[in-house]
C-alpha positions as CSV (number, residue, x, y, z in Angstrom):
1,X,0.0,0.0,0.0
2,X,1.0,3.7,-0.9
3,X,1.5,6.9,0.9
4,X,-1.4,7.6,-1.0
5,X,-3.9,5.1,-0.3
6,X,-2.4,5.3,3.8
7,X,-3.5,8.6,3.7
8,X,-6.9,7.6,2.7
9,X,-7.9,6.1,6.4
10,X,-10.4,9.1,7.8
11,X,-8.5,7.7,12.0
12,X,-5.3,7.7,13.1
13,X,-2.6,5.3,11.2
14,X,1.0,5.3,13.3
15,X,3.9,3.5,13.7
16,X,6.1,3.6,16.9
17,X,9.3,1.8,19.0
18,X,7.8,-0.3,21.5
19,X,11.2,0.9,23.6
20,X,12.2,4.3,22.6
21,X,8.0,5.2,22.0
22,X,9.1,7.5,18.9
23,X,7.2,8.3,16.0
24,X,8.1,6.2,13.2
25,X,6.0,7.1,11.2
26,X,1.8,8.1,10.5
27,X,-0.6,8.8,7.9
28,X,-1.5,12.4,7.2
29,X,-4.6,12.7,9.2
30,X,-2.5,11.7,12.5
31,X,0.4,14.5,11.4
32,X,-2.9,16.9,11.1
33,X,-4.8,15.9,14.5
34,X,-1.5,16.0,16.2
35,X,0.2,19.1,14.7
36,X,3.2,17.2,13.1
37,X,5.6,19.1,10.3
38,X,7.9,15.8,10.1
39,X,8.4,12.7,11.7
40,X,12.1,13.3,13.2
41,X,12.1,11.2,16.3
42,X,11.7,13.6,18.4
43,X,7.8,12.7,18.8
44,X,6.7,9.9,20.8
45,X,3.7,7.9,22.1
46,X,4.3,9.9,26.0
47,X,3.4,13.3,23.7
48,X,0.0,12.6,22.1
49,X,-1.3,10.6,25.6
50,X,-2.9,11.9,28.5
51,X,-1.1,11.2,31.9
52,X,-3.5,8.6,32.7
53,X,-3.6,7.2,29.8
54,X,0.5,6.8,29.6
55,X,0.4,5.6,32.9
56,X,-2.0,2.7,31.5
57,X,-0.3,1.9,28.6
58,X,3.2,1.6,30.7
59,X,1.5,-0.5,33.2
60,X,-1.0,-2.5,31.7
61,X,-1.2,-2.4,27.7
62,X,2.8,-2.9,26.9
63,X,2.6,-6.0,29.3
64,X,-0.1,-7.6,27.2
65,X,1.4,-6.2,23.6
66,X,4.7,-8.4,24.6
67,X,2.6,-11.6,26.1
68,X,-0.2,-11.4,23.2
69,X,1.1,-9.1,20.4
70,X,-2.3,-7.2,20.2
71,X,-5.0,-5.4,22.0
72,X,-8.0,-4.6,20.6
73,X,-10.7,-1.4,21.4
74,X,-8.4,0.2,24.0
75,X,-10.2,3.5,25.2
76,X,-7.7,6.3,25.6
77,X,-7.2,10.0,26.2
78,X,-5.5,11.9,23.1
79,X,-4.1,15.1,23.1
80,X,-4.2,17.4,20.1
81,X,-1.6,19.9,18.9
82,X,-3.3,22.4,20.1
83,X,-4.0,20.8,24.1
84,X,-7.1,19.4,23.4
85,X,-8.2,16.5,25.6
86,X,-10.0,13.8,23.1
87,X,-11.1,10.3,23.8
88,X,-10.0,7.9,21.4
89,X,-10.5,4.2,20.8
90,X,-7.1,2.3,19.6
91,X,-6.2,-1.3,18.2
92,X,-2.7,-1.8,18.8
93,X,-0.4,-4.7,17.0
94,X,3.2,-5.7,18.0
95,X,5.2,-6.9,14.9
96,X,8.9,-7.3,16.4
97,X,9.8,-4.3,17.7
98,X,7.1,-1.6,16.2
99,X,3.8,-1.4,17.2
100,X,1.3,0.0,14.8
101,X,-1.9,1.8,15.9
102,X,-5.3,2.0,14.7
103,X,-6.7,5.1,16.7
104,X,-10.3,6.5,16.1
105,X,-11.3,9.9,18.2
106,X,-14.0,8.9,19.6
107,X,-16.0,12.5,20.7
108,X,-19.3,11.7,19.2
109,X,-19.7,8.5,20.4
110,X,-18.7,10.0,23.5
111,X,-21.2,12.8,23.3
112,X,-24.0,10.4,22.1
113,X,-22.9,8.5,25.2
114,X,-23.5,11.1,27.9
115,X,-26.7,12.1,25.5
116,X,-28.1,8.7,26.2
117,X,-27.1,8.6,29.9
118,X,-28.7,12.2,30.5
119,X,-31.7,11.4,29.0
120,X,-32.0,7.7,30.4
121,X,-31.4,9.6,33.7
122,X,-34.3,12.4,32.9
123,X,-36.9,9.6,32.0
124,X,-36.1,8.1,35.0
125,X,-36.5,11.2,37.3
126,X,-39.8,11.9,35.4
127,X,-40.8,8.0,36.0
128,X,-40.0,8.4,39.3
129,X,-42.2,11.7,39.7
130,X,-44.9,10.3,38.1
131,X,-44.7,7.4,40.4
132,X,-44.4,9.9,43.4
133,X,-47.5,12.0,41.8
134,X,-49.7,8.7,41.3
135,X,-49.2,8.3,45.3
136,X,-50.5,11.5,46.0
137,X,-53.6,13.4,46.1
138,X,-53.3,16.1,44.2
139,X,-55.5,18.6,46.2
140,X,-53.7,18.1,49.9
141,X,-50.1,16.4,48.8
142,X,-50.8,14.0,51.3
143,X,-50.7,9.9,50.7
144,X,-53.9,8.9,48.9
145,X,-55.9,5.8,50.0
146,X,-54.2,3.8,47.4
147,X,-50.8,4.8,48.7
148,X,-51.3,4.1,52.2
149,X,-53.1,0.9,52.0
150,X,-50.3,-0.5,49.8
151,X,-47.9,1.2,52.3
152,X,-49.8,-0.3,55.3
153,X,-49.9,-3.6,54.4
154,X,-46.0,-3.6,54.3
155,X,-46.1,-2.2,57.8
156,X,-48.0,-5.5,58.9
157,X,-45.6,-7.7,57.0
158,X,-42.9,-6.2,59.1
159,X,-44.9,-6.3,62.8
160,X,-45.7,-10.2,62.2
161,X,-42.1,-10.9,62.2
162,X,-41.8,-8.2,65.0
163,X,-44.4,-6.6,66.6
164,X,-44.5,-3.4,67.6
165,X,-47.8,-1.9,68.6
166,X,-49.7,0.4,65.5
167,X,-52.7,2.4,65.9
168,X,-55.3,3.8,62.9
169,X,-56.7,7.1,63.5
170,X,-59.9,7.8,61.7
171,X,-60.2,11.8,61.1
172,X,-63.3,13.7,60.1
173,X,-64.2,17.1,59.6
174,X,-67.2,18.3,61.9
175,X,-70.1,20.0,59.6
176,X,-67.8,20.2,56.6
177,X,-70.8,20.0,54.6
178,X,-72.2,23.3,55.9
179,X,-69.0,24.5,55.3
180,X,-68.8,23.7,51.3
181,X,-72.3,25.1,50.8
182,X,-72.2,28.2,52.5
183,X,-68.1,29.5,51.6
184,X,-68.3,27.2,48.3
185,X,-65.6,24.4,47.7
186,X,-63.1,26.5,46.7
187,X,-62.9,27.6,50.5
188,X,-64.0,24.2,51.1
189,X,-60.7,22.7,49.7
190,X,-58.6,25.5,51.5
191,X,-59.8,23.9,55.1
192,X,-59.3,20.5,53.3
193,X,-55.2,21.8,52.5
194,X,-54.6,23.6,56.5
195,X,-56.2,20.5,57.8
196,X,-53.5,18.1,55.7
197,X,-50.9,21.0,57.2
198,X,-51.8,20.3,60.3
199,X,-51.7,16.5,60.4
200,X,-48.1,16.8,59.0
201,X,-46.9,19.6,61.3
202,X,-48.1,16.8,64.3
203,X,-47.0,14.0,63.5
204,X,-43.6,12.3,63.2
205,X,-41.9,11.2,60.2
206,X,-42.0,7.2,60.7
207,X,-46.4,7.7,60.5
208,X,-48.2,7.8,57.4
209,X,-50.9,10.1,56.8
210,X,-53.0,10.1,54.1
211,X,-56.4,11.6,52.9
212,X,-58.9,8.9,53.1
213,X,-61.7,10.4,50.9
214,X,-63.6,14.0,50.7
215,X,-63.2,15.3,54.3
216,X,-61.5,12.0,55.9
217,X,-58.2,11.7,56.6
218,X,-56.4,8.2,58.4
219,X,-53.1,8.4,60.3
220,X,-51.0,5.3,60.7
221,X,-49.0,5.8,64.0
222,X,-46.0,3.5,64.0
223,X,-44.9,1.9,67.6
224,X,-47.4,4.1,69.2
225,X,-50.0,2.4,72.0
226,X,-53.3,3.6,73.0
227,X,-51.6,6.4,75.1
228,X,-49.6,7.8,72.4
229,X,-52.5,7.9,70.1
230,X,-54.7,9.6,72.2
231,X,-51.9,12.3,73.1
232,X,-51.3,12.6,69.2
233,X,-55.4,13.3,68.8
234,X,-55.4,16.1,71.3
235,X,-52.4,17.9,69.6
236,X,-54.4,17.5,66.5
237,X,-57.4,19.2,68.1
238,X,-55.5,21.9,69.5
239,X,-53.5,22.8,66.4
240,X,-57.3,22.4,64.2
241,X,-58.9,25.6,66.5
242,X,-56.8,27.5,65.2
243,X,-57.6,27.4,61.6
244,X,-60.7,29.6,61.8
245,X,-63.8,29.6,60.0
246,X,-66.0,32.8,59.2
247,X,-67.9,34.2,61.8
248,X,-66.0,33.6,64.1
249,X,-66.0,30.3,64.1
250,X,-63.3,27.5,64.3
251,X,-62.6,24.3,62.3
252,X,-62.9,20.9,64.9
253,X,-62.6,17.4,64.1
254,X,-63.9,14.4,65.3
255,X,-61.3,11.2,65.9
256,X,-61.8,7.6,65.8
257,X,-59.3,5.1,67.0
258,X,-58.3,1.6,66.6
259,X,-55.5,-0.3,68.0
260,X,-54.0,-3.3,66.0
261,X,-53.7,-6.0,68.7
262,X,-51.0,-8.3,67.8
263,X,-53.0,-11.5,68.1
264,X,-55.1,-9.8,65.3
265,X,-52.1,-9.3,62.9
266,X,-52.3,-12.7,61.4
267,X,-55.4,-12.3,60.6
268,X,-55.8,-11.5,56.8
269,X,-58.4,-8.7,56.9
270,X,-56.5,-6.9,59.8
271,X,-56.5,-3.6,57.8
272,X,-60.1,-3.7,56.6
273,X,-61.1,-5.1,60.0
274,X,-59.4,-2.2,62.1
275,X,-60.1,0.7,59.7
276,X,-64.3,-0.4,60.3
277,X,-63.1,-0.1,64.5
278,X,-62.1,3.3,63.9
279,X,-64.5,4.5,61.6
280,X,-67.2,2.7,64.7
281,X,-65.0,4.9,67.1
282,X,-65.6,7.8,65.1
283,X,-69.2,7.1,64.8
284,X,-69.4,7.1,68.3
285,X,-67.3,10.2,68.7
286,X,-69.7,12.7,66.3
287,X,-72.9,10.9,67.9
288,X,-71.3,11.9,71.0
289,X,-71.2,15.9,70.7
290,X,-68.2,16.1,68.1
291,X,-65.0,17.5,68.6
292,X,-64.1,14.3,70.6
293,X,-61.5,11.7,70.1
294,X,-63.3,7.7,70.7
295,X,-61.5,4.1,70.8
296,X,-63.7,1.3,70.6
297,X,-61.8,-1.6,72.6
């Protein structure tokens, strides 16, 4: 093969000393990409390679080149003429004592590369939002009854290998109903979002709380007894006087409780079973004047 047709290769064509590293010799588009007039001697592999990449080709590439006489899609660090910092792909082939080099600059694929990571890592930030948005309800932000049911139920896998005690807290707006007709549900939904405020602001970050449907919401309290549940409520009717309501008025709530006894836990309808005790207890607690918290033993 000619100059000629050696000059034809759109990559990098070289030769060079597997001892001294000098240039022997290259095809045009290597004396263009690394700023060569002439191939004198006084150009070597150490001046077109990165550090790191010099450091891997001493260490680890030469080894192999002696043992095997080739190495095939090497990834290395070029450096242009001008400083330039390019990522390359190189076969490399001992023949006695030269070693000739196949090197293609590899910045596209490179670019395409990151291009494809960033955008695998986009989709998955958007899947992962939309899975986050799915477990939401989108008026309040809090868990929606999908959510914490599914979350729930792996809360009771973990307490039958472990129990710990749990509670269910049933929460329901008093007279929401006169509320939505006479401010409208636009006002209606603004008691609906300070009431979700509220349950967050109380309790701690190993509960769940979730809205349950129109003006229910249902608190999961995690290792939390009778006692702590009822001292939970009372926070939770403190805090909800002081969202007020016109004329004067302000916003209560009525609780319902149920405590997950661990000889129920095995029992396959615990969650169905326990959410009807607390909606009972909150039954009991609006028949009972409202504004009340009620467990039902």
């Amino acid at each position: 093969m000619n100059q000629v047709e050696f000059d034809h290769f759109p990559c990098l064509l070289l030769v060079s000393h597997i001892e001294t590293t000098h240039l022997l010799t290259c095809n045009t588009y290597a004396e263009s990409f690394l700023g060569l007039q002439s191939i004198d001697g006084s150009f070597g592999i150490n001046d077109m390679l990165s550090k790191a990449s010099l450091i891997f080709y001493e260490s680890y590439l030469k080894p192999i080149l002696l043992s095997n006489g080739m190495c095939k899609e090497v990834q290395l660090t070029l450096l242009t003429h001008t400083g330039e910092r390019v990522p390359a792909v190189a076969h490399i082939t001992l023949k006695e004592a030269a070693l000739y080099w196949a090197i293609y600059p590899a910045q596209e694929r490179d670019k395409l590369y990151q291009e494809l990571v960033s955008a695998r890592e986009n989709l998955e930030a958007k899947t992962e939002e939309l899975t986050r948005l799915t477990r939401l309800d989108p008026l309040t932000s809090l868990l929606n009854r999908r959510a914490l049911t599914a979350d729930l139920n792996k809360i009771i896998t973990l307490i039958k290998r472990k129990y710990v005690p749990l509670c269910l807290v049933l929460i329901d707006i008093d007279f929401f109903k006169p509320i939505n007709d006479n401010f409208g549900h636009e006002y209606g939904d603004e008691v609906l979002i300070k009431l979700a405020a509220v349950l967050k602001g109380v309790v701690r970050e190993s509960d769940l709380v979730a809205r349950w449907g129109g003006e229910e919401f249902l608190l999961v309290l995690y290792n939390a007894n009778v006692d702590d549940a009822f001292f939970y409520c009372d926070r939770i009717h403190e805090a909800v006087r002081d969202i007020d309501l016109p004329d004067n008025k302000h916003l209560t709530v009525s609780i319902g409780i149920a405590n997950v006894k661990q000889e129920d836990i095995s029992d396959s309808e615990v969650i169905s079973k326990n959410i009807h005790v607390a909606d009972s207890a909150l039954y009991i607690a609006k028949k009972s004047g409202r504004n009340q918290t009620q467990l039902v033993s």
